[in-house]
MIBA-548601 format. One record per residue (C-alpha): residue in one letter; x, y negated, z. Coordinates in steps of 0.5 Angstrom, whole numbers, padded with zeros to 4 digits, always signed. Each point is the difference from the previous one (the first is absolute). Layout:
% residues N
aXYZ;...
//
This chain:
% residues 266
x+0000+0000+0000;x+0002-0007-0001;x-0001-0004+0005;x+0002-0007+0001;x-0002-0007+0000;x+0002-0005-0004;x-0001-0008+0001;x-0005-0003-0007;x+0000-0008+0000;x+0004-0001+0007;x-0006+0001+0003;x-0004+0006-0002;x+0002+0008+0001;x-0001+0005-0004;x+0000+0008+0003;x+0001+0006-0004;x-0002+0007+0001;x+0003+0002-0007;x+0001+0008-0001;x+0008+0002-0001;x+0001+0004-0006;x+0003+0007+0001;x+0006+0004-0005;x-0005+0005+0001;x-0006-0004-0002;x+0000-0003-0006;x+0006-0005+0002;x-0001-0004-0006;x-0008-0002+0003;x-0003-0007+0000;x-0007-0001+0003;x-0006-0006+0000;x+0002-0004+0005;x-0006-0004+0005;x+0001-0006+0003;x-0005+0000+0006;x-0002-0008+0002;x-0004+0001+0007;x-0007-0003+0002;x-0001-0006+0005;x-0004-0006-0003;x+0008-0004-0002;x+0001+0000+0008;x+0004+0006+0001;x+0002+0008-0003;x-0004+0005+0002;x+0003+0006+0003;x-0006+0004-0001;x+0002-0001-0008;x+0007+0000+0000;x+0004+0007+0002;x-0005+0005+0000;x-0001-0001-0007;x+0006-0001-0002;x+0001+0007+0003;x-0006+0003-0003;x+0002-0002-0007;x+0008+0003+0001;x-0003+0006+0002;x-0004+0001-0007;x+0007-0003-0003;x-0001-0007-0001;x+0005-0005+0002;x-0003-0006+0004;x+0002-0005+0004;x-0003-0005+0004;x+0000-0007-0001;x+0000-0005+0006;x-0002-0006-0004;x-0001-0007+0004;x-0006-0001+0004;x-0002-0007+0002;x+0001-0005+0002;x+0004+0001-0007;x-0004-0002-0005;x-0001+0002-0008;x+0004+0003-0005;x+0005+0002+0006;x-0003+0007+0000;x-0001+0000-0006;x+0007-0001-0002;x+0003+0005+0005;x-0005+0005-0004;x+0003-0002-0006;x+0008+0000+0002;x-0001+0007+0004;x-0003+0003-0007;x+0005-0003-0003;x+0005+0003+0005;x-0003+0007-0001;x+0002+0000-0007;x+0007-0003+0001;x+0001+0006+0004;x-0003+0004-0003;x+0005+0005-0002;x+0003+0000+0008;x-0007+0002+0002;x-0003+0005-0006;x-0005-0005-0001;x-0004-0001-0007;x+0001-0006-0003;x-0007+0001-0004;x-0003+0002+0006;x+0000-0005+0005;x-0007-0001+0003;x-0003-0005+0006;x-0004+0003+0005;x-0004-0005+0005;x-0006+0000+0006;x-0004-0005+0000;x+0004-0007+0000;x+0005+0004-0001;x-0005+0002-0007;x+0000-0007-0002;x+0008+0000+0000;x+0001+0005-0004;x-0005-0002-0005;x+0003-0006+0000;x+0006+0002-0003;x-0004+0004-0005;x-0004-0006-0003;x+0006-0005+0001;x+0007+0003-0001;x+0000-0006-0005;x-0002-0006+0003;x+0005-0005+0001;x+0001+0001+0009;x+0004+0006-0003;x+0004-0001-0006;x+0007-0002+0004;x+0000+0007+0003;x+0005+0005-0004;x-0003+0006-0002;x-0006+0005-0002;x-0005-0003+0004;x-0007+0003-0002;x-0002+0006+0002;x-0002+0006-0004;x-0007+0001+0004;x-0004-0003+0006;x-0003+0005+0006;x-0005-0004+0004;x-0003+0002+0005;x-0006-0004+0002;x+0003-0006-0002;x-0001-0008+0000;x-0001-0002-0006;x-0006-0006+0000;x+0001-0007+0003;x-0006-0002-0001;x-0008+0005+0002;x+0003+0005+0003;x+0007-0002+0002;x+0004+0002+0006;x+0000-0008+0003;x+0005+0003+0005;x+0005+0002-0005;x+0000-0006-0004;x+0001-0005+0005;x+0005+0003+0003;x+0003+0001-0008;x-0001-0007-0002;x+0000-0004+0007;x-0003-0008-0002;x+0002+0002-0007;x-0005+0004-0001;x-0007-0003-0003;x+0005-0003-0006;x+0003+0008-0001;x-0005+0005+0002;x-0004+0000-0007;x+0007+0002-0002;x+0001+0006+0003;x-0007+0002-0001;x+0004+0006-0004;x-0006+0003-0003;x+0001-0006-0004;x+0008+0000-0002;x-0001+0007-0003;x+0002+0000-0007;x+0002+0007-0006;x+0006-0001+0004;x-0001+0002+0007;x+0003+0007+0002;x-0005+0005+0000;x-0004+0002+0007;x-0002+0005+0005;x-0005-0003+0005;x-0005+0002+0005;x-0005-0003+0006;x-0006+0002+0005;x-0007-0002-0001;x+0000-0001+0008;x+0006-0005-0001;x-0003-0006+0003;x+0008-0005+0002;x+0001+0001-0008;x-0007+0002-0004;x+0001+0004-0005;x-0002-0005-0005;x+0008-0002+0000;x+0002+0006-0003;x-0005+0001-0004;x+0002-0007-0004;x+0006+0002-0001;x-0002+0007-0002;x-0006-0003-0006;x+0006-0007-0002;x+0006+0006-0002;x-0006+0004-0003;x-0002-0006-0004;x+0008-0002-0002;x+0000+0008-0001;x+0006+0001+0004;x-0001+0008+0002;x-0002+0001+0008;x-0003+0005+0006;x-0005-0002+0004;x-0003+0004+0005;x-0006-0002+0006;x-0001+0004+0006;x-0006-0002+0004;x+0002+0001+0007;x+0006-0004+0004;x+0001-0007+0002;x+0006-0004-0002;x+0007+0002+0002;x+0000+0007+0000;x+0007+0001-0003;x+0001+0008-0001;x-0007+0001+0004;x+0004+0005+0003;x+0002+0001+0007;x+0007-0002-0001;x-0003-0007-0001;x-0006-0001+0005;x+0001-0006+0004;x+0001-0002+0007;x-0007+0001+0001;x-0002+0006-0003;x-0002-0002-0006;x+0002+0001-0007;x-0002+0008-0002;x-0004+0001-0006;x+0001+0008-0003;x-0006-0003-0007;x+0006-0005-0001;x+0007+0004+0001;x+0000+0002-0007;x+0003-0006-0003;x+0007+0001+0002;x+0000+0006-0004;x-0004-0003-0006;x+0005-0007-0001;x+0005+0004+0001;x-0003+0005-0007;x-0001-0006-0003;x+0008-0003+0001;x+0002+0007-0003;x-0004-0001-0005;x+0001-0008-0002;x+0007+0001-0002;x+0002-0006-0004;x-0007-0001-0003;x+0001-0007+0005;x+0006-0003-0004;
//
């Protein structure tokens, strides 16, 4: 295992779980690589989203890392630059780590959805062209992401992301509506019962790439709330909550979905 951590930007840290190869394994082996941004409205990184599914996700071998991006009271495109630079980094070491450059994905939950998102529909906008590299992603997981500023909008999230510029750039970042032909192609999913981020964010997103024809998965499960994470034991929260067996399957579903993307996102 390659486990190491590794500064992004000066502020940010981006922690690997990459599986080592092996002489008696296919020593020459490359796999997809997943770069996971934690939920937390823009006020922190979740634990919950973080190491337990950069674990799951090396198990079915699939790199990952987990991306500590830049909560408030760091405002936009702090985050957003650090996802850049870390999917930049990835492929700059890429053959270090066994890693295929065509295949570098950006997970995230929640607001974490919304980052990742927002490097797919923005890794040409101006905020990003001085950092070096190949920064777009070759596709997007999101996970019960934000996705509207305007009905439906997590107003925790975009406060904390926009701080008092905010009614000048939320329209901006509605991402629903920055989505063009070139924007990686997706795997998302979101509950029916989710009341913090209503299912209309994700189901935006979904119906503006069907209109752009970019390609994308997209599943609802009727029951769990927000913030499940794997919806297993290994995520429950402090309180107790956080298992539901109707959602577990969406791991293993993204991750057939990563195999099966290949270099289609270039």
């Amino acid at each position: 295992m390659i486990h190491e951590t590794i500064r992004v930007l000066g502020t940010a840290t981006l922690t690997t779980w990459f599986p080592s190869n092996s002489p008696e394994m296919n020593p020459e082996r490359t796999r997809p690589t997943v770069i996971i941004c934690p939920g937390g409205g823009y006020s922190f990184t979740s634990d919950r989203e973080a190491e337990p599914v950069a674990l799951r996700l090396a198990a079915l071998g699939i790199n990952a890392a987990v991306l500590r991006y830049s909560c408030s009271p760091a405002r936009f495109p702090a985050a957003l630059r650090e996802l850049a630079a870390a999917v930049a980094l990835v492929r700059e070491r890429a053959h270090e780590w066994n890693v295929a450059k065509d295949r570098v994905f950006a997970m995230g939950f929640s607001a974490g959805g919304h980052l990742a998102a927002s490097l797919g529909v923005l890794s040409e906008d101006p905020v990003l062209a001085d950092i070096e590299g190949d920064i777009r992603p070759n596709g997007l997981v999101l996970c019960y992401p934000v996705i509207l500023s305007g009905e439906f909008s997590h107003e925790g999230s975009f406060k904390e992301l926009l701080g008092d510029d905010g009614d000048r750039r939320r329209e901006g970042l509605s991402l629903e509506s920055r989505i063009t032909g070139r924007t990686p192609p997706a795997f998302v999913w979101h509950t029916w019962e989710d009341e913090i981020v209503p299912l209309e964010n994700s189901l935006a997103f979904a119906q503006a790439l069907r209109r752009h024809g970019v390609p994308f998965e997209y599943h609802v499960f009727q029951r769990g709330k927000h913030g499940l994470s794997t919806a297993t034991a290994d995520t429950v929260n402090a309180k107790g909550w956080g298992i539901e067996p109707s959602c577990q399957e969406w791991l293993a579903m993204a991750a057939r979905w990563i195999e099966d993307t290949g270099t289609s996102g270039s």
